[in-house]
N, CA, C and O atoms as a GROMACS GRO file, in nm:
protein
  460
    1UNK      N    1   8.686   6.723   7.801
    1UNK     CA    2   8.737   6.843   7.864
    1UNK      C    3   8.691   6.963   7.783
    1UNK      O    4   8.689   6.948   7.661
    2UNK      N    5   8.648   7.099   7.842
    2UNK     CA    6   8.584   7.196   7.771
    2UNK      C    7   8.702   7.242   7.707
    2UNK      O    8   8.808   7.182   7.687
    3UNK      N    9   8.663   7.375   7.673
    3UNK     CA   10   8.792   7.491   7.581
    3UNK      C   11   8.838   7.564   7.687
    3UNK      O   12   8.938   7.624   7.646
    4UNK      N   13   8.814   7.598   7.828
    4UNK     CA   14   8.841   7.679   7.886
    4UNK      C   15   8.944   7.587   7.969
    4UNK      O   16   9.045   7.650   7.999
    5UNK      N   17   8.942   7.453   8.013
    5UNK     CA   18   8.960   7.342   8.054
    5UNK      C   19   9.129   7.327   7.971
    5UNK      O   20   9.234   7.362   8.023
    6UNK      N   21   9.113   7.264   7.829
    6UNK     CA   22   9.198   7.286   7.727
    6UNK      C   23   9.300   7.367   7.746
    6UNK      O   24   9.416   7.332   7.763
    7UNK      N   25   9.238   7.521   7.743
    7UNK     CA   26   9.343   7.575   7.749
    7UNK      C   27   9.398   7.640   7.882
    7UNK      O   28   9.497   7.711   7.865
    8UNK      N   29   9.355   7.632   8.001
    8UNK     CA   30   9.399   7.624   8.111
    8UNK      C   31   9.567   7.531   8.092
    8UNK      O   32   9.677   7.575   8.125
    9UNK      N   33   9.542   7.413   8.037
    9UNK     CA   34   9.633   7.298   8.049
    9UNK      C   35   9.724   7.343   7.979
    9UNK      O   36   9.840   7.346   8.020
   10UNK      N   37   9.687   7.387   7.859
   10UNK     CA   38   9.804   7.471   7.766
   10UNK      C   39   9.884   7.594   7.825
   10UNK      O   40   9.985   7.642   7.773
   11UNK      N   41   9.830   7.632   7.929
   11UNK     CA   42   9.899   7.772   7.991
   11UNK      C   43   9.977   7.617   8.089
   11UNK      O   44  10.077   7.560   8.045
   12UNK      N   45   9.932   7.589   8.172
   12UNK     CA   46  10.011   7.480   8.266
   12UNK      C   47  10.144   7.447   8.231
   12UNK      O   48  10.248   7.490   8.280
   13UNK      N   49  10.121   7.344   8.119
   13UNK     CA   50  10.195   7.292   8.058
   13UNK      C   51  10.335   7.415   7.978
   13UNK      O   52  10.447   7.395   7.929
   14UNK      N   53  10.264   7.519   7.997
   14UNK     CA   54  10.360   7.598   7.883
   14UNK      C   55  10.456   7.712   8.022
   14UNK      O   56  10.569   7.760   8.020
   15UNK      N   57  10.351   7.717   8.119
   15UNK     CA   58  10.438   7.768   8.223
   15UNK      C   59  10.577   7.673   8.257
   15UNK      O   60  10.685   7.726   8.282
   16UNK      N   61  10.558   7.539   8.255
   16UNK     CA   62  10.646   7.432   8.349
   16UNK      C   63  10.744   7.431   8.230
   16UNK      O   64  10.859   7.398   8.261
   17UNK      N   65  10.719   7.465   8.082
   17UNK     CA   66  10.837   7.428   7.982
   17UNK      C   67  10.926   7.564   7.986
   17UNK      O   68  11.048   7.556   7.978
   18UNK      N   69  10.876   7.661   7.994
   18UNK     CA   70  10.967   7.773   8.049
   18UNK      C   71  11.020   7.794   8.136
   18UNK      O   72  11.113   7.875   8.131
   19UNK      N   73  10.978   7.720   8.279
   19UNK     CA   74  11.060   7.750   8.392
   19UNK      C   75  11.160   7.624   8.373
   19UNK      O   76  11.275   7.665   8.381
   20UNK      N   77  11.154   7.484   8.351
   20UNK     CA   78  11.205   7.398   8.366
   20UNK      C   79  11.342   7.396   8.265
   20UNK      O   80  11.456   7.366   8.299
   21UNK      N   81  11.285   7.444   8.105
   21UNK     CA   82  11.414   7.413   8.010
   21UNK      C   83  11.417   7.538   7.964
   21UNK      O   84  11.519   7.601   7.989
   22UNK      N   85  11.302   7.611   7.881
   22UNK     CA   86  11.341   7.724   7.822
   22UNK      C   87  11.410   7.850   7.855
   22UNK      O   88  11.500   7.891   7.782
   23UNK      N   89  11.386   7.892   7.924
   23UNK     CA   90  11.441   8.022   8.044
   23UNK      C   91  11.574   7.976   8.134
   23UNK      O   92  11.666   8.047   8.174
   24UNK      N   93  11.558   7.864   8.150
   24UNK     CA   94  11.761   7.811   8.210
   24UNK      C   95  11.835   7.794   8.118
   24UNK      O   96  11.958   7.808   8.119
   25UNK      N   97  11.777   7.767   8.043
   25UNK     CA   98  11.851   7.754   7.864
   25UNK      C   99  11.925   7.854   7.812
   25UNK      O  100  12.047   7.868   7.821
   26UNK      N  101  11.830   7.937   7.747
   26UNK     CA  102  11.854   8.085   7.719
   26UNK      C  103  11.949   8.156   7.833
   26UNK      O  104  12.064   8.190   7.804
   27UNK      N  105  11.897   8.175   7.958
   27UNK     CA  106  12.024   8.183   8.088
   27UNK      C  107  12.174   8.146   8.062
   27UNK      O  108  12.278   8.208   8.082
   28UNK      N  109  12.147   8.039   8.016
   28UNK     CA  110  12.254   7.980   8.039
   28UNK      C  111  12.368   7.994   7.864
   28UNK      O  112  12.490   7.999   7.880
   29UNK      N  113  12.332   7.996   7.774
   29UNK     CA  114  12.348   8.049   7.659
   29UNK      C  115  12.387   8.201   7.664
   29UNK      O  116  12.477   8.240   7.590
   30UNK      N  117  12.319   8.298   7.753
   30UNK     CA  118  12.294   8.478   7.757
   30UNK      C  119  12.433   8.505   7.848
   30UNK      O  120  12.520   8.591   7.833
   31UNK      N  121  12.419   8.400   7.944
   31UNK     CA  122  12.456   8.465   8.040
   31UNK      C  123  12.393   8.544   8.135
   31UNK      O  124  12.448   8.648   8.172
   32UNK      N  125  12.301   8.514   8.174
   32UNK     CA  126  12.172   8.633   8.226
   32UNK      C  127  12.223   8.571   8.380
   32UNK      O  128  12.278   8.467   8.415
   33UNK      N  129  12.170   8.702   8.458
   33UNK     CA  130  12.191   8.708   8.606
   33UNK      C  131  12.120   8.586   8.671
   33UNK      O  132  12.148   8.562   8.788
   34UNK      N  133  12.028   8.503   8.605
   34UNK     CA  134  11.932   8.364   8.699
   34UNK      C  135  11.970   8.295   8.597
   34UNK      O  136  12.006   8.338   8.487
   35UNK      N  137  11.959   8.142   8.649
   35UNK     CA  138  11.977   8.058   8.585
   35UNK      C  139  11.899   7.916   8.628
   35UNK      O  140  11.856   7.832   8.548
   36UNK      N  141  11.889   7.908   8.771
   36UNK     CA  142  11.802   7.818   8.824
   36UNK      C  143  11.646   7.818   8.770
   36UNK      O  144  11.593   7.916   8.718
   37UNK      N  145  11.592   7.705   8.790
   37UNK     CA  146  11.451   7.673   8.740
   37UNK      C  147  11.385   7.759   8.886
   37UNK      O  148  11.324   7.860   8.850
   38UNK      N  149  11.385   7.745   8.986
   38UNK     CA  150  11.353   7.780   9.081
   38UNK      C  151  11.346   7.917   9.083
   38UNK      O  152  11.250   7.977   9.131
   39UNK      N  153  11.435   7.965   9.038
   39UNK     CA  154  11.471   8.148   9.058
   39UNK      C  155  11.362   8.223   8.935
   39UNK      O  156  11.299   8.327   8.957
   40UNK      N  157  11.359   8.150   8.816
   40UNK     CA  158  11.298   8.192   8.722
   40UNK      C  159  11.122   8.188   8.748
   40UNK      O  160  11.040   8.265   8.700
   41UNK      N  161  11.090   8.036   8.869
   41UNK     CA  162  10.960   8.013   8.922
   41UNK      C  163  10.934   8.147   9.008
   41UNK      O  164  10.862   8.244   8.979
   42UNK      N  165  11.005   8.127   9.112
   42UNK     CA  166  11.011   8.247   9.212
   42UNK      C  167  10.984   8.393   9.126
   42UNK      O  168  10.898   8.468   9.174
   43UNK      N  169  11.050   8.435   9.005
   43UNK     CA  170  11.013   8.605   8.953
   43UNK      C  171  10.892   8.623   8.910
   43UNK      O  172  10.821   8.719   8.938
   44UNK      N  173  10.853   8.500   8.814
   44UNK     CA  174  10.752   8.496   8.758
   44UNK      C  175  10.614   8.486   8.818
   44UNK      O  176  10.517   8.551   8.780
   45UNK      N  177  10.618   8.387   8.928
   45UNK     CA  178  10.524   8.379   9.028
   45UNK      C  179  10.464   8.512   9.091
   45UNK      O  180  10.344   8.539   9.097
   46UNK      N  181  10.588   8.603   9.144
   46UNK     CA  182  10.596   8.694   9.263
   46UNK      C  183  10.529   8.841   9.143
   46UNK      O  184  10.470   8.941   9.184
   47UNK      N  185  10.557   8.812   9.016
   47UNK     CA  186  10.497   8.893   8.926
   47UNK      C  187  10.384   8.908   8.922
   47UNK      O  188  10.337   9.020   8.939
   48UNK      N  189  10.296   8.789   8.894
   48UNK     CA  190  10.194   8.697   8.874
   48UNK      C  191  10.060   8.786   8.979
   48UNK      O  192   9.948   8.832   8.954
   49UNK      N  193  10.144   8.776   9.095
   49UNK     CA  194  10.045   8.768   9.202
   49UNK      C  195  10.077   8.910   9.226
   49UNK      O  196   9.981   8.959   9.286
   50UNK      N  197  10.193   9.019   9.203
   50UNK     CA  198  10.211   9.152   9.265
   50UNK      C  199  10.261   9.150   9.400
   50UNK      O  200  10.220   9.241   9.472
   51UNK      N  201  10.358   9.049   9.460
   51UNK     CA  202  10.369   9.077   9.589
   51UNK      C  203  10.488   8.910   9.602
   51UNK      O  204  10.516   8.844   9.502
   52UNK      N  205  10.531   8.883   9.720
   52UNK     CA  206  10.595   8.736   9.734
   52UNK      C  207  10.507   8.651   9.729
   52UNK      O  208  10.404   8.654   9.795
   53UNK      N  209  10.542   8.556   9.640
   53UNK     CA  210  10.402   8.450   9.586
   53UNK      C  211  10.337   8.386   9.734
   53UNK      O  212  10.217   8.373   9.759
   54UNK      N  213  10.444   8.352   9.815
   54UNK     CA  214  10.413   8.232   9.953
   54UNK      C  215  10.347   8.353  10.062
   54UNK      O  216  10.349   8.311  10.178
   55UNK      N  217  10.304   8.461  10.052
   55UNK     CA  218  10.183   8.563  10.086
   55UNK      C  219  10.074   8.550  10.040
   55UNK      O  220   9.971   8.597  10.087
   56UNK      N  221  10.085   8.479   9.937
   56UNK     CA  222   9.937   8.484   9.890
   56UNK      C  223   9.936   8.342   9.800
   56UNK      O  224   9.864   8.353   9.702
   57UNK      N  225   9.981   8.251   9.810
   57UNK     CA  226   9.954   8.115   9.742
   57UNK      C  227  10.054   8.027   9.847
   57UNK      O  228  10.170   8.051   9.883
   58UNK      N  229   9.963   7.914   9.882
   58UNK     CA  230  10.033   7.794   9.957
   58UNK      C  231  10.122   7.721   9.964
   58UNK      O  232  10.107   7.603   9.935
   59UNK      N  233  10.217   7.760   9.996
   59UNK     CA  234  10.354   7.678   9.998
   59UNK      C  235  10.336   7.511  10.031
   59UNK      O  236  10.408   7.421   9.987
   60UNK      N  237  10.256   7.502  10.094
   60UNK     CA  238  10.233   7.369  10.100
   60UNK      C  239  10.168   7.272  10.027
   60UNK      O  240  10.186   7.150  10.038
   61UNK      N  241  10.070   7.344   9.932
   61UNK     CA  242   9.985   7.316   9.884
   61UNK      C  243   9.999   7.172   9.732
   61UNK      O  244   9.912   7.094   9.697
   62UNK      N  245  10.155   7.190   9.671
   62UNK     CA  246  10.161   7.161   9.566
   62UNK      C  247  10.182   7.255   9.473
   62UNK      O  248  10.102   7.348   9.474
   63UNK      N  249  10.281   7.258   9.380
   63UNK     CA  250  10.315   7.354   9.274
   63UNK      C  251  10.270   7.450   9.280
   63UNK      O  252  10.148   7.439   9.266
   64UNK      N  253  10.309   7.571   9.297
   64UNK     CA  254  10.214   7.684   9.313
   64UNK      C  255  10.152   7.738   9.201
   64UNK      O  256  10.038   7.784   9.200
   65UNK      N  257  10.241   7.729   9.091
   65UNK     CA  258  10.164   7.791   8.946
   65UNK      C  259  10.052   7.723   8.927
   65UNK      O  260   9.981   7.776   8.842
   66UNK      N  261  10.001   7.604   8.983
   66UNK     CA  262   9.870   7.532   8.948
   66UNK      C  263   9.819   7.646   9.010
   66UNK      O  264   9.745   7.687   8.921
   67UNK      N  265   9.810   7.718   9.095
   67UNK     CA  266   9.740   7.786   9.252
   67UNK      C  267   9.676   7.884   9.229
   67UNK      O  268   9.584   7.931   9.297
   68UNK      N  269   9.753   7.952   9.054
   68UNK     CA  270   9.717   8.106   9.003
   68UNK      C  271   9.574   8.014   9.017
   68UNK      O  272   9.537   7.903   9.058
   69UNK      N  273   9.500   8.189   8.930
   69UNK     CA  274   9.398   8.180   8.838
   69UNK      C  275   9.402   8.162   8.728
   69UNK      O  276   9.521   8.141   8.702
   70UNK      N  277   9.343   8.155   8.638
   70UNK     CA  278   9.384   8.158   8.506
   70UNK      C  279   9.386   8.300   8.444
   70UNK      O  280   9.436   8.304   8.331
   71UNK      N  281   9.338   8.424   8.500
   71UNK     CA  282   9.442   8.561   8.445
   71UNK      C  283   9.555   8.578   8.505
   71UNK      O  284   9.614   8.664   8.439
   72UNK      N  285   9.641   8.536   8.621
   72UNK     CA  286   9.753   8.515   8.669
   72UNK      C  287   9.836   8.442   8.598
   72UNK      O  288   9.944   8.476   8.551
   73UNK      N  289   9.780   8.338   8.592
   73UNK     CA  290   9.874   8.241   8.478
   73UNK      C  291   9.902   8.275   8.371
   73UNK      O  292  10.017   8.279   8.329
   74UNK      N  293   9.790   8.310   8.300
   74UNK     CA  294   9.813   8.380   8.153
   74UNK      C  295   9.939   8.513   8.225
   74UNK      O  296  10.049   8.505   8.169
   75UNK      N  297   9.935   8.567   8.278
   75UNK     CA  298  10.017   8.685   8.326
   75UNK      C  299  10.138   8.613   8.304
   75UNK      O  300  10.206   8.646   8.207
   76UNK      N  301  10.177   8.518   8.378
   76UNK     CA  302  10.314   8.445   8.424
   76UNK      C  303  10.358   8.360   8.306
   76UNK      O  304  10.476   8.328   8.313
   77UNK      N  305  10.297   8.318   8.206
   77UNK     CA  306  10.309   8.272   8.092
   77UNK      C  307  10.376   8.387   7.985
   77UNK      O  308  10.480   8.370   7.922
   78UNK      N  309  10.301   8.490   7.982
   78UNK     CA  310  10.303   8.622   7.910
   78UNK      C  311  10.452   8.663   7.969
   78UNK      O  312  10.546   8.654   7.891
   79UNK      N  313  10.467   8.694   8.060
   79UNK     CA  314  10.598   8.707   8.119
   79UNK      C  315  10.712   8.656   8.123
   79UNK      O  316  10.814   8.726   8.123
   80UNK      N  317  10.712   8.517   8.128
   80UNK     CA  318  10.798   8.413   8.065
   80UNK      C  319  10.868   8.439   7.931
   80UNK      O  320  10.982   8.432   7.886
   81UNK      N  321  10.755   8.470   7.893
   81UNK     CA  322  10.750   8.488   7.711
   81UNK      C  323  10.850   8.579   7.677
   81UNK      O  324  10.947   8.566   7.603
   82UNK      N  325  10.791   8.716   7.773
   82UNK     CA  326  10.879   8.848   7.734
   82UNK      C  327  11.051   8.800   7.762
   82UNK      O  328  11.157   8.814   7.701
   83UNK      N  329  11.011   8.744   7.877
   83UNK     CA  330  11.182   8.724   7.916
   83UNK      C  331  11.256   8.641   7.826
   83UNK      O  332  11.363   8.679   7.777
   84UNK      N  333  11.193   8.506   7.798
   84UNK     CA  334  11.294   8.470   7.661
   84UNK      C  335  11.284   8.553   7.583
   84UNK      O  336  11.388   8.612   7.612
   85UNK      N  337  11.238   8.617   7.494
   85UNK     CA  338  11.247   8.723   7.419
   85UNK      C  339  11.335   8.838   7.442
   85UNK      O  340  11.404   8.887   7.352
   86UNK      N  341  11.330   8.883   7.563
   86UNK     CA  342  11.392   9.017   7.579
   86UNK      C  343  11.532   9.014   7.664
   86UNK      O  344  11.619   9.100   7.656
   87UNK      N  345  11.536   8.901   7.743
   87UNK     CA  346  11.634   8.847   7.806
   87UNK      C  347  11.666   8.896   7.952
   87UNK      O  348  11.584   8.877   8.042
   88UNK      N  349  11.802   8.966   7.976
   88UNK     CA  350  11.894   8.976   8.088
   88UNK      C  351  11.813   9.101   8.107
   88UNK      O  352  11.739   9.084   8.204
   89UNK      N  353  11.804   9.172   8.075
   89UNK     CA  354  11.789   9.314   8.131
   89UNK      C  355  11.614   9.378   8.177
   89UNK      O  356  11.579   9.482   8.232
   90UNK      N  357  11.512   9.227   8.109
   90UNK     CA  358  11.396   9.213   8.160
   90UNK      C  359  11.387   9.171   8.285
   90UNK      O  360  11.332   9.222   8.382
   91UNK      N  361  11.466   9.042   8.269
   91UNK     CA  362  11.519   8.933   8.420
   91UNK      C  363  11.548   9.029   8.529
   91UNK      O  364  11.477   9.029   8.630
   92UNK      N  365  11.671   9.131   8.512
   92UNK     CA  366  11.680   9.181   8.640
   92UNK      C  367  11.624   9.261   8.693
   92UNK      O  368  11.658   9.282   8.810
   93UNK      N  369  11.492   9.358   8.624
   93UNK     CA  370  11.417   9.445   8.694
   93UNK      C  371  11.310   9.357   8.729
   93UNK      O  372  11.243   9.416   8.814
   94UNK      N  373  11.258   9.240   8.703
   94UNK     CA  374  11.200   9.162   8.756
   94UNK      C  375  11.242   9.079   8.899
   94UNK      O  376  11.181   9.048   9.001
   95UNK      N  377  11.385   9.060   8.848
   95UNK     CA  378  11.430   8.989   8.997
   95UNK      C  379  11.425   9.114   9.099
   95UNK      O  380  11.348   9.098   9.194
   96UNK      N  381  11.479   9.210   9.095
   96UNK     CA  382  11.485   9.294   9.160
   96UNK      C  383  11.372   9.336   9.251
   96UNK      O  384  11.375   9.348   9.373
   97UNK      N  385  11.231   9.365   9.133
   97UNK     CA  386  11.128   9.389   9.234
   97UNK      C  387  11.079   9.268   9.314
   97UNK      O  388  11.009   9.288   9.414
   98UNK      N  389  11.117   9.126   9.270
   98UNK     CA  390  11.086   9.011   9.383
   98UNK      C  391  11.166   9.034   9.515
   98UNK      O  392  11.109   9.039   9.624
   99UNK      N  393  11.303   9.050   9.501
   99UNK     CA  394  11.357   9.013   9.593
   99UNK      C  395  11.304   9.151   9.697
   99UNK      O  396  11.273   9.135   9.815
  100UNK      N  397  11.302   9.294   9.622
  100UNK     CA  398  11.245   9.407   9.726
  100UNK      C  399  11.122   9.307   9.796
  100UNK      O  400  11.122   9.292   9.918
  101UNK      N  401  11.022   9.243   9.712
  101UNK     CA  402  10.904   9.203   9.810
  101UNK      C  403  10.967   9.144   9.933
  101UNK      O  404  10.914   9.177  10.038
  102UNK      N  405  11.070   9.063   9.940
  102UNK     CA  406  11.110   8.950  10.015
  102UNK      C  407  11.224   9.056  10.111
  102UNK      O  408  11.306   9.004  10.188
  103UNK      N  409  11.211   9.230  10.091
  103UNK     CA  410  11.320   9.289  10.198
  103UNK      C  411  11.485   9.248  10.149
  103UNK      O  412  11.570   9.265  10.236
  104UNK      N  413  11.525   9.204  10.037
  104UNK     CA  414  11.597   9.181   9.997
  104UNK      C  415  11.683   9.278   9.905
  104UNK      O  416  11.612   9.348   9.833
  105UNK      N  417  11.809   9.295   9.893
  105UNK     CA  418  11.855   9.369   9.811
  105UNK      C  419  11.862   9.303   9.648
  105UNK      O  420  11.887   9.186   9.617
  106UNK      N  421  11.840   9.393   9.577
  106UNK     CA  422  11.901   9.383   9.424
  106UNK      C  423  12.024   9.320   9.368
  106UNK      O  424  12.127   9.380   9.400
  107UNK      N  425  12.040   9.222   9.298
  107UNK     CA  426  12.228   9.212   9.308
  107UNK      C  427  12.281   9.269   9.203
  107UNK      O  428  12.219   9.319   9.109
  108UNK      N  429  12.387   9.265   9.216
  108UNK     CA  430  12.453   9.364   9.098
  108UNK      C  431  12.578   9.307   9.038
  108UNK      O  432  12.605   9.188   9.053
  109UNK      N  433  12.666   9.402   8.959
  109UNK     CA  434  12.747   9.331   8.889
  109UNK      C  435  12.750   9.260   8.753
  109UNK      O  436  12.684   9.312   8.663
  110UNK      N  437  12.823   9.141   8.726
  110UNK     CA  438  12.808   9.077   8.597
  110UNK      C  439  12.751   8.934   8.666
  110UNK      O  440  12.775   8.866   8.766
  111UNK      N  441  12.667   8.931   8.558
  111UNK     CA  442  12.555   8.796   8.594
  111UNK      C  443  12.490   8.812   8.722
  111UNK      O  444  12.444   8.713   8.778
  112UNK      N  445  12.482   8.924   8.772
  112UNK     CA  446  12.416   8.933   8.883
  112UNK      C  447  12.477   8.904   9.028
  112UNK      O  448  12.414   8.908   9.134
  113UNK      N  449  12.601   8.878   9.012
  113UNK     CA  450  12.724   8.856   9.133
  113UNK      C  451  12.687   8.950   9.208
  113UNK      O  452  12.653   9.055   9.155
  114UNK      N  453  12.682   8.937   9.358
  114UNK     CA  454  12.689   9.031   9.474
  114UNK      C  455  12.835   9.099   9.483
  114UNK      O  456  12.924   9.033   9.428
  115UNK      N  457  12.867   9.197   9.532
  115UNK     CA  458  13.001   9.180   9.501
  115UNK      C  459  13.061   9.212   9.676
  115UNK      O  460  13.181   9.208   9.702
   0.00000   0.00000   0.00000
């Protein structure tokens, strides 16, 4: 396998450990407004690409983070990153501009409760 190959797999692999344990973890420890693996896929994705991910990557297709490119990925990796790092208050201007893509309102409150 080349170096570009390599580390493709290393972004892969490092996207799926942040959405799956690291980022529900920390969530769930913070208290942060998301907590699902899914919700954290969904911000990061919809980041990734600038718009609702299933507009522009295949819902049908199989995992969509395989689907980036590899400057997308690196994006969504990088992003991941910031959010464990920076936490709740990264999370919700991120959720926020997903859910605007999706015509959706912002939620508000504590932990992100609608009220």
């Amino acid at each position: 396998m080349g170096e570009a190959a390599q580390e493709r797999e290393a972004l892969l692999r490092r996207y799926a450990e942040l959405v799956r344990t690291e980022l529900p973890a920390a969530a769930e420890r913070g208290q942060w407004s998301l907590r699902a693996d899914h919700c954290f896929g969904r911000v990061l994705l919809d980041d990734a690409v600038g718009a609702c991910w299933y507009t522009v990557l295949d819902r049908r297709a199989g995992a969509a983070f395989r689907q980036l490119d590899d400057d997308r990925l690196a994006h969504a990796v990088a992003t991941g990153e910031r959010v464990l790092a920076e936490g709740d208050a990264l999370l919700r201007e991120l959720d926020a501009r997903s859910l605007a893509w999706r015509g959706k309102r912002p939620k508000r409150g504590p932990a992100g409760a609608r009220r």
